[in-house]
Structures are given as C-alpha cells and as structure tokens.
C-alpha positions in Angstrom: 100.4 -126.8 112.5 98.9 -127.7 109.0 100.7 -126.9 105.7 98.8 -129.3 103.4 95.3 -129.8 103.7 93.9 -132.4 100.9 90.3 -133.3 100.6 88.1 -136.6 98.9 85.4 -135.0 96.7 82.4 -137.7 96.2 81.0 -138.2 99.8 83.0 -135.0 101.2 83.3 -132.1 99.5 80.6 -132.6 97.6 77.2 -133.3 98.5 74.8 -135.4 97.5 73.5 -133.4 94.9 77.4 -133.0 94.1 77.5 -129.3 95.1 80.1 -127.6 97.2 78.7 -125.6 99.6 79.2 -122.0 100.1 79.8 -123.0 103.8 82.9 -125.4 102.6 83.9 -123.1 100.0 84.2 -120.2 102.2 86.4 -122.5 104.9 88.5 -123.3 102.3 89.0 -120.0 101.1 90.2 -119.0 104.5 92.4 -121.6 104.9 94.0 -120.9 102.4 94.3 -117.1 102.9 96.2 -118.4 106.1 99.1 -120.2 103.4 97.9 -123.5 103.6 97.9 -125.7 100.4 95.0 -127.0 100.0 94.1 -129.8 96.5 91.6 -132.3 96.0 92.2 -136.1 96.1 89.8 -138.0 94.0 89.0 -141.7 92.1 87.5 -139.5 89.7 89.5 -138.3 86.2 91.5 -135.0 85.6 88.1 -133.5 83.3 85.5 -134.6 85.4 87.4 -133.0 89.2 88.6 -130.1 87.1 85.5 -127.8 87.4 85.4 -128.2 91.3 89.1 -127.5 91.3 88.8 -124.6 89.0 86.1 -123.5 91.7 87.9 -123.4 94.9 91.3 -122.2 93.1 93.3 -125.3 94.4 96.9 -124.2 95.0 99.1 -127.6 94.5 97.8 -130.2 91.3 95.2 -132.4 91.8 95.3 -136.4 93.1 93.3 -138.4 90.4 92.1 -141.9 89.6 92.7 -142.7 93.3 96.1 -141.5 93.0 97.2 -143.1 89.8 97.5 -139.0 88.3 98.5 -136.4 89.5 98.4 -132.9 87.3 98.1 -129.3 87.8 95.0 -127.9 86.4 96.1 -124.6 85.4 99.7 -125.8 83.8 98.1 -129.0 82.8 101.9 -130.4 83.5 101.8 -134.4 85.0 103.9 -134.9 87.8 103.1 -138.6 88.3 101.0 -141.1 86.3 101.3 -144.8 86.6 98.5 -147.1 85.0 97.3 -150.3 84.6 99.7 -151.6 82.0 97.6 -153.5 78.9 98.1 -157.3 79.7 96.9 -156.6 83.3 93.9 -154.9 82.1 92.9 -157.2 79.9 93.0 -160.3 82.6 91.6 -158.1 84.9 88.3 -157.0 82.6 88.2 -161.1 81.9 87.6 -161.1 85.7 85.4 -158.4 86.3 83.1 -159.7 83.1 82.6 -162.9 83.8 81.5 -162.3 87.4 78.9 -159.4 86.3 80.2 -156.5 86.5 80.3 -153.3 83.4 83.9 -152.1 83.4 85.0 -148.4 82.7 88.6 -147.6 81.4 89.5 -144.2 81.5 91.8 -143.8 78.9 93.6 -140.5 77.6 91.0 -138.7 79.9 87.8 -140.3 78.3 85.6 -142.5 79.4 85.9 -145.9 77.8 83.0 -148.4 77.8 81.8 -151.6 75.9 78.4 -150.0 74.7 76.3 -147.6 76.5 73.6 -148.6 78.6 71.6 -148.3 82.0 74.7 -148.3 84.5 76.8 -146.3 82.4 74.1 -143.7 81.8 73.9 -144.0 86.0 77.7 -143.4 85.9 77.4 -140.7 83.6 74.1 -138.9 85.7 77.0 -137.4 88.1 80.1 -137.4 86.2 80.0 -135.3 83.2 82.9 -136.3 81.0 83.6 -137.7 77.3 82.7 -141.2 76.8 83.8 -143.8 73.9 81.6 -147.0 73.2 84.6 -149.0 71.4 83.1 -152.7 71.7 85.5 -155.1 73.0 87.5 -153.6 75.5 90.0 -156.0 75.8 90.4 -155.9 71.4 90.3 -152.2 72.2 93.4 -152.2 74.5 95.0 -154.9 72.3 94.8 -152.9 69.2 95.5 -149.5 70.9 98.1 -151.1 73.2 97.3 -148.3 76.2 96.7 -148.7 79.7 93.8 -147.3 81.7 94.4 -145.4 84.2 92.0 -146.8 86.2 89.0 -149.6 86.0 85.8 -148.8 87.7 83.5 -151.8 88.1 80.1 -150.7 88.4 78.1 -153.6 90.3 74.6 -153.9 90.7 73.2 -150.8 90.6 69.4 -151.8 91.7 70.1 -153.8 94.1 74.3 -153.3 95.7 76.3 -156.5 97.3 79.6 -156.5 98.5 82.4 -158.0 96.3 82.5 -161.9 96.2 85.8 -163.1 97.9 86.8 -165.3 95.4 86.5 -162.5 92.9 88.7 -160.1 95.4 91.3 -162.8 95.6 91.6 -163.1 91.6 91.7 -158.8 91.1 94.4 -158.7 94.1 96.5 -160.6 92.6 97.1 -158.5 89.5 95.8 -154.8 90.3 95.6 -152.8 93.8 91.9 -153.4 95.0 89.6 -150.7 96.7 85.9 -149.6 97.2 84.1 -145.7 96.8 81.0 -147.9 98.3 77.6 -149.3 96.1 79.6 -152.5 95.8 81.3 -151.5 93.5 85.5 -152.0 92.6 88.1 -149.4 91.6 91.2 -151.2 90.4 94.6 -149.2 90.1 97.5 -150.1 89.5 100.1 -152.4 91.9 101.4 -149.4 94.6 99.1 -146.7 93.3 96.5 -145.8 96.0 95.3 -141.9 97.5 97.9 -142.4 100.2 100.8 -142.7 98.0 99.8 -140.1 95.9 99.8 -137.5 98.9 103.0 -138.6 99.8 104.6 -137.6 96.7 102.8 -134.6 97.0 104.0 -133.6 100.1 107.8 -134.5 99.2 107.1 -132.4 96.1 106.2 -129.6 98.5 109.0 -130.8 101.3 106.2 -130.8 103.6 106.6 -133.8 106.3 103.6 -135.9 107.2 102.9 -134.7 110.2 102.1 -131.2 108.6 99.1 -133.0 106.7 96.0 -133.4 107.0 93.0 -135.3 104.9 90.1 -135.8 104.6 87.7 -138.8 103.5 84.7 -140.7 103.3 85.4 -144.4 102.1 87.8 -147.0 101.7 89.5 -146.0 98.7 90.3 -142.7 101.2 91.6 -144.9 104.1 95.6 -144.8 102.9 95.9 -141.1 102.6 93.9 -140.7 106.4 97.0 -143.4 107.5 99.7 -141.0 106.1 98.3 -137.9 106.8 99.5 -136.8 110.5 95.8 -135.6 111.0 93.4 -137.8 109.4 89.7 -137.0 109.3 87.0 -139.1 108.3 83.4 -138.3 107.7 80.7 -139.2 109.4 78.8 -140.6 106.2 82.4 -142.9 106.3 82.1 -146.4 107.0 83.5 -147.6 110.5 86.7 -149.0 109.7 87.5 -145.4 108.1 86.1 -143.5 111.2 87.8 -145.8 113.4 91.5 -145.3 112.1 90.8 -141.5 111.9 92.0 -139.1 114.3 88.9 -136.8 114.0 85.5 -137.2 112.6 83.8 -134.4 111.2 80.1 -133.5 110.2 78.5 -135.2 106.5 78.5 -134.1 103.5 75.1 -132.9 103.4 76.3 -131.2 106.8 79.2 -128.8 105.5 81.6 -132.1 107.0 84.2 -130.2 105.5 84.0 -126.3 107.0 83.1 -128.0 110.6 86.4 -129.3 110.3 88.6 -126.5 109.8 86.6 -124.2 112.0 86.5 -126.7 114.5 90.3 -128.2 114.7 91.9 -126.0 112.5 91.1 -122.9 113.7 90.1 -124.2 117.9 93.4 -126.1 118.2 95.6 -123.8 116.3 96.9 -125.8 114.0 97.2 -123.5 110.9 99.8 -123.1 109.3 101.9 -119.6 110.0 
C-alpha cells in the first residue's frame, strides 16, 4: 500500500524539453483519484516548481531547494524552512569563487546573482523566475544580513567536470553537499536534504515510511529514495541512485513516471485504499 507518493521534477517528471507529459499527468491524476497524496520534491524554488504543481493539482505542499522549504502552493503557508545562515554563506561563496564557479542565492524567492551573464542566462533558459544582479554577493548578504535558501554552483557549462575533492572537503565542512549532475554543486544547509524534508512531510500527514514511495533521478534525490519504503530511480539516474533503489522505472523522455505507477502501483497492488 502507498499513501504518499512524492516525485523529483528536473530529470523525472519533466522531460527534457521540461514538459510533463500527458502520459504522466494522466497517471498522476489517477493516483490520486485512488486517495493517494501525491507533491513534488524539487532543488528548484517555490515560483519556479509552482506552475508544474499548479498543473497536476498537488494535494500536500511542495519540497523545495532540496528540501530546505517546504510550502503549500495554494495557502502559500511555510511549514518548514531552514537556510543557509549569512556567515556560512559568505565563506561558502569565498569557496565556490575562488575555485571557478558562478554562485546563485535564492533569496526571498528571487534569484540572486553577481551580474548577469552566459551561465546565468543558461540557468535562466529553463527556470523562469525573478532574478537580482546585486554585485557582491557576499556585501549583499552582509548588508541585508539574510540567508539563502540555497546556493547553486553552476560549473563549467561548455565543457562539465566533477567537483575537485579538495573543494568538496572545504563546502562539507560548512554546508550539506549534493549534485543535480553537469558538475555542478547545490549547497543547503547542515541536515537539510530531499530525504529529510519527506520525512517531515509524512509525520505531518502521520504516514509511516513504509507507506512512501519516491521517485528520482540524481544524487541530490538519493536521501528521499533511502527513506521512502519504495524507492524508484530513473533510468536516466546515475548508478549509485539506481543501485540503492528498489525499482527502476522508464526515462524521462520515456513517461519514467506513469510506467511506474501503472506498472507497480497498479500490478502489485500497492495503492492506497
């Protein structure tokens, strides 16, 4: 039996043209026509998940910025939120600078960037949000005093290479480390991870673990596959994600998502009654 079922978006729900298919969006539906909960768990922010949300008429708030947020999207009401405080931030964009990399905050649900150029107008070519150019981001957060709810590192965009170890060393020390793939780095908060976040969520709902099921495609979604009794990877996922799953599914560009309800949910009879 499944009570909560909670989905990754980029590299899962979505495609790679980052539609949902009417194929997934149909199998979602239906499950939850059969009472199943069914959200979105995303390193994404609340604006930029919200019209996919808003599309497939989640029933329990949303999992954002790789768990740091979590917010309905009808009430708007916060449940949880836990960012990187400013003094972190600012030794942790120090880091991230020096060794090449162009640093996003995401404060107050904008965008927050040095300048605009090339790799945030890649950023911005599939996430439609608000952006700020504020110069110094680390005089930013000093003079505004706020956290980010999340950094997102964007590496080379040309030409991707995995995170230098002496780099992950220095950014594990301070912030909670994890990849969405491309070499580049989202950076939360110490504790805060995807996994975490749907564990809250289910206590919220008093559903036990073993009545959840989720669904991912990278590393930043390997906690909440761990939690979740069912865990389903996708077959785009890397194979330390397919390897601790207990199913993989179809791609993204394969309806990854509807093959797996229709195939476990509905074959096995596991849906919630």
């Amino acid at each position: 039996m499944c009570k909560l079922f909670v989905t990754d978006a980029d590299g899962s729900l979505l495609d790679s043209n980052n539609k949902i298919s009417e194929a997934n969006i149909n199998a979602i539906n239906e499950l939850r026509e059969k009472g199943v909960i069914y959200t979105i768990a995303t390193g994404r922010m609340f604006s930029s998940i919200l019209p996919y949300a808003l599309e497939l008429r989640v029933n329990a708030p949303v999992i954002c910025f790789n768990g740091a947020l979590i917010k309905d999207i009808y009430t708007k009401k916060v449940y949880y939120y836990n960012p990187i405080q400013p003094d972190d931030a600012i030794e942790v964009i120090d880091v991230l600078k020096s060794s090449g990399y162009q640093v996003n905050l995401y404060i107050d649900d904008k965008l927050v960037v040095e300048e605009m150029n090339e790799r945030v107008e890649w950023y911005l070519s599939f996430n439609t949000v608000e952006v700020d150019a504020v110069g110094d981001l680390a005089e930013y957060i000093k003079n505004t005093g706020k956290g980010t709810a999340k950094i997102y590192a964007i590496g080379d965009i040309k030409n991707p290479a995995p995170v230098d170890p002496e780099v992950y060393d220095k950014l594990s020390k301070i912030v909670s480390v994890s990849t969405s793939g491309g070499g580049h780095l989202e950076l939360n908060a110490k504790g805060v991870s995807k996994g975490n976040a749907l564990k809250t969520l289910a206590n919220m709902y008093n559903i036990k673990r073993e009545l959840v099921a989720a669904v991912g495609d990278n590393l930043n979604d390997l906690s909440m596959i761990e939690y979740a009794g069912f865990g389903i990877a996708m077959a785009n996922a890397p194979e330390l994600v397919k390897i601790k799953a207990d199913f993989v599914t179809k791609s993204n560009n394969e309806d990854g998502i509807a093959f797996a309800i229709n195939r476990i949910f509905a074959k096995q009879q596991i849906m919630a009654v």
